[in-house]
N, C-alpha and C positions, 0 to 999 in steps of 0.2 A: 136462021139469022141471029136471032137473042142466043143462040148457043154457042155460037160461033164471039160475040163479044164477048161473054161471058167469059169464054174461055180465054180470050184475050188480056182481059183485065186480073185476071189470076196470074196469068204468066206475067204480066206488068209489075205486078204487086210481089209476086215471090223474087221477079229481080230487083226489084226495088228493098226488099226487104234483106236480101241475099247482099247488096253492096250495102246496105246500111251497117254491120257489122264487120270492119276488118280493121286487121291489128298485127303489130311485128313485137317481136322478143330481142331486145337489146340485149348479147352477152356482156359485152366488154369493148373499150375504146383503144388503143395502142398508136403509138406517135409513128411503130416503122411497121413499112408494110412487109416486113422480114417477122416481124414477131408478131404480126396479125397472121402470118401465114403457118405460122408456127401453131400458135391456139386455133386457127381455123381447123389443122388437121387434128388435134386434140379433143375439139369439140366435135368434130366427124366420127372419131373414136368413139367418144362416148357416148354419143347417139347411137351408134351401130353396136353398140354391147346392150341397148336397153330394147327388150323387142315391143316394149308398147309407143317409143319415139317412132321405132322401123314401121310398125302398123299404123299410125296416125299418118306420117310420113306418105306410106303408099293409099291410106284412103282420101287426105286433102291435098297433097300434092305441093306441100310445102317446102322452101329449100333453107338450105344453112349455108350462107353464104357469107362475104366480106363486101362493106362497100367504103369508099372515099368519100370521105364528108370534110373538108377544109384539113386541116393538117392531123389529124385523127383518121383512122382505120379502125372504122368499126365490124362487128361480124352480130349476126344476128339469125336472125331464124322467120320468114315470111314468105308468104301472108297467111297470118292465123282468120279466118274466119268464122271460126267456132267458140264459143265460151265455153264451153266442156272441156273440147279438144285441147283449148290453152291453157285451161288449168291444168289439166295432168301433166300438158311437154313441160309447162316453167316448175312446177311442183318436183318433176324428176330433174331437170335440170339444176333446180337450186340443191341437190344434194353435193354438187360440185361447186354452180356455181352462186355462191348466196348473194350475188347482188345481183342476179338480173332482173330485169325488168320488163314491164310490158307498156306497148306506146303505139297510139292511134295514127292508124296509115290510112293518108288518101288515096282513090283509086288510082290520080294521078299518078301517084308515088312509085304505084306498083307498077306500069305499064314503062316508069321510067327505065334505062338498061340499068340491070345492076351486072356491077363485075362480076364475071364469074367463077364460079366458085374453081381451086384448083383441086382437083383429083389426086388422090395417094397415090395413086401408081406414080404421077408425074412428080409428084414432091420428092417422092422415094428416091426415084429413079435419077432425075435431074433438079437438084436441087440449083434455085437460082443465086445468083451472083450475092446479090444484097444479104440472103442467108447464111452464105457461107461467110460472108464478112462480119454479120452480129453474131453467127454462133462463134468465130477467132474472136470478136472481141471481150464476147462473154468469157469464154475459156482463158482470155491475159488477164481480165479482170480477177477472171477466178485464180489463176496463178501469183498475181500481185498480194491479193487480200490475204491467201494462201504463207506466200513470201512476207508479208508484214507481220502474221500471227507467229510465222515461225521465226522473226526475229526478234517479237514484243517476247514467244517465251523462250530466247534464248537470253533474251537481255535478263528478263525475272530471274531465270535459274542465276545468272550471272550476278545481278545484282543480290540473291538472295546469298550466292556465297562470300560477295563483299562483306555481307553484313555477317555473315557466320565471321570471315575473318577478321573481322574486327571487333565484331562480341568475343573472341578468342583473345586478340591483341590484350582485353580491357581484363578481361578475364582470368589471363594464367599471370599479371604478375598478382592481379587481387588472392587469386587462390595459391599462391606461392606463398605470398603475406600472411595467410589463414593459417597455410599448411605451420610457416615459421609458429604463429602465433599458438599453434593448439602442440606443437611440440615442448612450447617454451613452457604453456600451461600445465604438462606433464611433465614438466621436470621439475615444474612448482609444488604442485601438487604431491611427486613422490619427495622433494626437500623436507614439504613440511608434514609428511605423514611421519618421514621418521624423524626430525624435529619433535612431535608431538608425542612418538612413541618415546623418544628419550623423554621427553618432558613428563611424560602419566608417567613412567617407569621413577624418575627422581621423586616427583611429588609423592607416590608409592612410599618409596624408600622413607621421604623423609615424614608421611605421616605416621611410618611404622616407630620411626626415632620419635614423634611430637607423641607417640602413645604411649612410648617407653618411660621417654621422658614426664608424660603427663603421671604416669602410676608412679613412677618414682616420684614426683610430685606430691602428688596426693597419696599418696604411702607417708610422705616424709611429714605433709601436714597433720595426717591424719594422728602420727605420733608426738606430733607437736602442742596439739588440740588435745591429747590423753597428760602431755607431762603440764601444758597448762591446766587442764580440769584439775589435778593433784593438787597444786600448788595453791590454786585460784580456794580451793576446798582448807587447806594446810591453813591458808594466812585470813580464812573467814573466819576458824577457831581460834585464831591467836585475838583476831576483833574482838568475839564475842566472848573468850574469857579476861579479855582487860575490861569491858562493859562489865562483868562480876566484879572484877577485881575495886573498878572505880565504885561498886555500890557500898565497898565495906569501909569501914571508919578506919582512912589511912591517915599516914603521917602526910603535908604538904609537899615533900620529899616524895614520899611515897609514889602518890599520885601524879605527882608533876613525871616519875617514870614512867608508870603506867601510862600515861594519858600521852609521853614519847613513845612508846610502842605501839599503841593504838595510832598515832599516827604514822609513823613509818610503815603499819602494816598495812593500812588505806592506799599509800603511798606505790607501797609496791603493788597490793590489788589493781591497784589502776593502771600501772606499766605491763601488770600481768594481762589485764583486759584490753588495752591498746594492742600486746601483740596475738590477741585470740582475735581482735577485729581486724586483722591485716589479714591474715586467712580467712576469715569470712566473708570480708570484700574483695580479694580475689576469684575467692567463688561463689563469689555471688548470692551468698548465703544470710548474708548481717541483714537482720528486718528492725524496724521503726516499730515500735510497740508504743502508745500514743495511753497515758491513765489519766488518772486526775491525782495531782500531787500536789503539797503546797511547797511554792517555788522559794519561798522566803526561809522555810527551814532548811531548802536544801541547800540556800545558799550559807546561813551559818554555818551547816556542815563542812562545807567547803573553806570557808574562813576558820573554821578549827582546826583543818589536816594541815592549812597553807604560813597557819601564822608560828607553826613552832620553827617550822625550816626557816621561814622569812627572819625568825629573831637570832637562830643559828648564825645566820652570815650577817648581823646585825644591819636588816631588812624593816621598813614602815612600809607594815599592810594595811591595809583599810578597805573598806567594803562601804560604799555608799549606792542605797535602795531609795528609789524615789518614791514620793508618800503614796502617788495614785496607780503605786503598781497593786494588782491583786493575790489574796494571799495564795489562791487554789488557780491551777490552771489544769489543760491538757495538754498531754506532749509526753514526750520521752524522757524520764527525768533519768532513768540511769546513766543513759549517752552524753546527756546534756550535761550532769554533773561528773562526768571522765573528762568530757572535753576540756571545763574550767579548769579542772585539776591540772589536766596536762598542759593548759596555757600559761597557768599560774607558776607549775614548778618550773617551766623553760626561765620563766621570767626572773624567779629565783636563780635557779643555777648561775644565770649571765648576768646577775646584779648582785654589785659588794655594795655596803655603805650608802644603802641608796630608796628609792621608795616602789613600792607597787600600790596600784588601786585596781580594783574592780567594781565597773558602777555596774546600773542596772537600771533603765530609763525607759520610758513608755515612747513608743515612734509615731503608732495607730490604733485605734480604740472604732470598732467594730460593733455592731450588737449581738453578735455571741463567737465574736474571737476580738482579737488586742494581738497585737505584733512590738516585740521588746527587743532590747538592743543590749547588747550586751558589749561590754570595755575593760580590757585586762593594760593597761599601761602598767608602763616601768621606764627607770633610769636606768639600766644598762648599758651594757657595753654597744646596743645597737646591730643591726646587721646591714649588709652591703648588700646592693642591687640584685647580686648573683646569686647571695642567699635568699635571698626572698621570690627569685625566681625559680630557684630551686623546689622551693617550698611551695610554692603554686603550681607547677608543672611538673611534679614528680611525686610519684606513689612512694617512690623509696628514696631517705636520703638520710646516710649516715648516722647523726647528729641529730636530725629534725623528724627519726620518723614520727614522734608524737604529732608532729607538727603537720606532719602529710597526713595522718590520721584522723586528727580532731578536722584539717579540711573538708575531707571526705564523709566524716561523721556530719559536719555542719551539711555538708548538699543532699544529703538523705534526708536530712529535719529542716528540705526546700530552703535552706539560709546560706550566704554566700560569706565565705571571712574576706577580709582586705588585712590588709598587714600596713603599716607606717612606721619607717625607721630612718633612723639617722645615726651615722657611728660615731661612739662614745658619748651619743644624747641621749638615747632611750626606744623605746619600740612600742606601737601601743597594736593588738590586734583587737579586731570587732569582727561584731555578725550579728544578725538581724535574726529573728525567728518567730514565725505567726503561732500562737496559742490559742486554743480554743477552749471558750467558756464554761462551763457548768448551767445548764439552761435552768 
């Protein structure tokens, strides 16, 4: 009797424990029951290719079937009641399908009719109404979607050769305009090569003529420079034996000759050295030699060569030295004393009956230079505007070369001349010149 319950309440308890565990595998949900029947038979496939679904399958006795649940067609896989057995079916299942799932079934549930599942051969063979109308509708869709691609890329290709021809359009007159422009540039380009080659070829030519000319130039100087050295030498001797002559006990007569030759030969020494300094300021050659001289004896000197011509044309010279000039400076006294010379005889030459002065006046006083001023006036005949721009702006000029010389001499020894005249008043030139002290 106790074996007999015994055995009762074991059989109680293993079905109790047997319905405590069941469960279904949700594949997938679909709105038609044409395309649930569709994946129903796909999912039959792939159960039947897997042989451990086919082995579970025939040892719990599980089915794959489809059911109607409100407007969804669902397919599923039940009743699992194994926790082993459902891991492996959904484990191999999610290699297709990764969303299924697993979901607690009442016994109810189970006992309710589920649809049944349809059979391949049947699908195969007779495929239903509703199928054959979603597979046509799929296949328009697919022909539409198909039909729009193939009009989206006919439209691209089409719109892409719009835009070819009209990158064309923009393009051949621009590159037509290039083309003008780089031909026009080649014919510029060949004008001025041979343009330039005449041009090197003339400049050629005429540097060959500027170096012919320059040697004949300087040939002609160079012999010009030998007959002044001669001469400049000739008329130093004739100085330096009327300086003998004047030491010996002459008549007043005498001397009064002598002491004319001595200056007339001063006279021409200096026109001689005015035209040795016109070639050496052309090339560049004339230097500033700067000593210590006294400026006061050079200026008597110059009042003894000036006053025998000045009394010739019956001329009042005079020389006025102001008290606070010093008697030693620095500077160029040979330049300095050809320039006065040659200021002085212009001023001669172009005055009869009439006066010259030369002062000599302090401007600025420095502590170890002084700047003098030097003033050659006269009552001469004057000169005209034209003269006197002549004489400023010309190295060479007839009549005036002393005059363009002693300029030229002055802006070497940094002093600038100005000239002032008036015709048939008089003319007076000046010029400024910094001296430097004796420390």
């Amino acid at each position: 009797m106790n074996y007999y319950k015994i055995l009762t309440i074991f059989l109680f308890l293993s079905i109790t424990l047997e319905a405590a565990y069941l469960r279904t595998i949700r594949v997938g949900a679909f709105k038609t029951e044409a395309t649930a029947a569709l994946e129903l038979k796909k999912l039959k496939s792939f159960a039947a290719s897997h042989q451990n679904i086919v082995r579970l399958q025939e040892k719990w006795g599980f089915e794959i079937r489809s059911k109607k649940t409100g407007k969804y067609t669902i397919i599923m896989l039940e009743p699992m009641r194994d926790k082993v057995m459902l891991q492996e079916v959904i484990d191999t299942l999610r290699l297709r399908y990764p969303d299924a799932y697993v979901k607690k079934l009442k016994e109810s549930e189970v006992l309710t009719p589920l649809v049944s599942a349809v059979k391949e051969e049947e699908i195969i063979e007779v495929p239903p109404v509703e199928i054959i109308q979603e597979v046509k509708h799929v296949q328009k869709v697919e022909e539409k979607i198909k039909t729009i691609v193939l009009k989206t890329q006919k439209e691209k290709v089409v719109e892409k050769k719009e835009i070819r021809i009209k990158e064309n359009e923009v393009f051949k007159p621009l590159f037509f305009f290039m083309s003008v422009l780089f031909v026009i540039a080649l014919l510029l380009l060949y004008v001025s090569r041979r343009k330039n080659k005449k041009q090197i070829k003339k400049e050629e030519d005429q540097k060959i003529k500027n170096n012919l000319k320059d040697t004949q130039y300087q040939s002609q100087i160079q012999n010009n420079e030998n007959f002044l050295f001669e001469t400049k030498i000739s008329m130093a001797s004739v100085i330096q034996y009327s300086n003998l002559l004047l030491e010996f006990n002459l008549s007043v007569i005498q001397k009064d000759y002598v002491q004319r030759i001595k200056n007339a030969s001063e006279t021409l020494l200096n026109v001689v050295n005015n035209t040795a300094d016109i070639s050496k300021i052309q090339l560049g050659e004339l230097r500033i030699n700067n000593v210590d001289f006294n400026i006061k004896s050079m200026i008597n000197d110059v009042e003894n060569i000036i006053s025998l011509e000045a009394k010739q044309n019956n001329v009042s010279f005079s020389v006025d030295i102001n008290e606070d000039i010093p008697s030693h400076v620095i500077g160029d006294a040979v330049h300095l004393k050809q320039v006065l010379i040659s200021l002085l005889t212009n001023s001669v030459k172009y005055t009869r009956d009439g006066e010259i002065t030369l002062t000599l006046k302090k401007v600025y006083s420095y502590a170890h230079a002084i700047t003098l001023s030097f003033i050659v006036s006269d009552t001469g005949i004057g000169m005209s505007p034209e003269q006197i721009d002549s004489v400023m702006n010309s190295d060479k000029n007839n009549n005036s070369t002393n005059l363009c010389v002693s300029k030229q001499l002055i802006q070497m020894m940094n002093g600038d001349m100005k000239i002032y005249s008036t015709l048939d008043v008089g003319t007076t030139f000046t010029f400024n010149i910094k001296f430097d002290l004796k420390q």
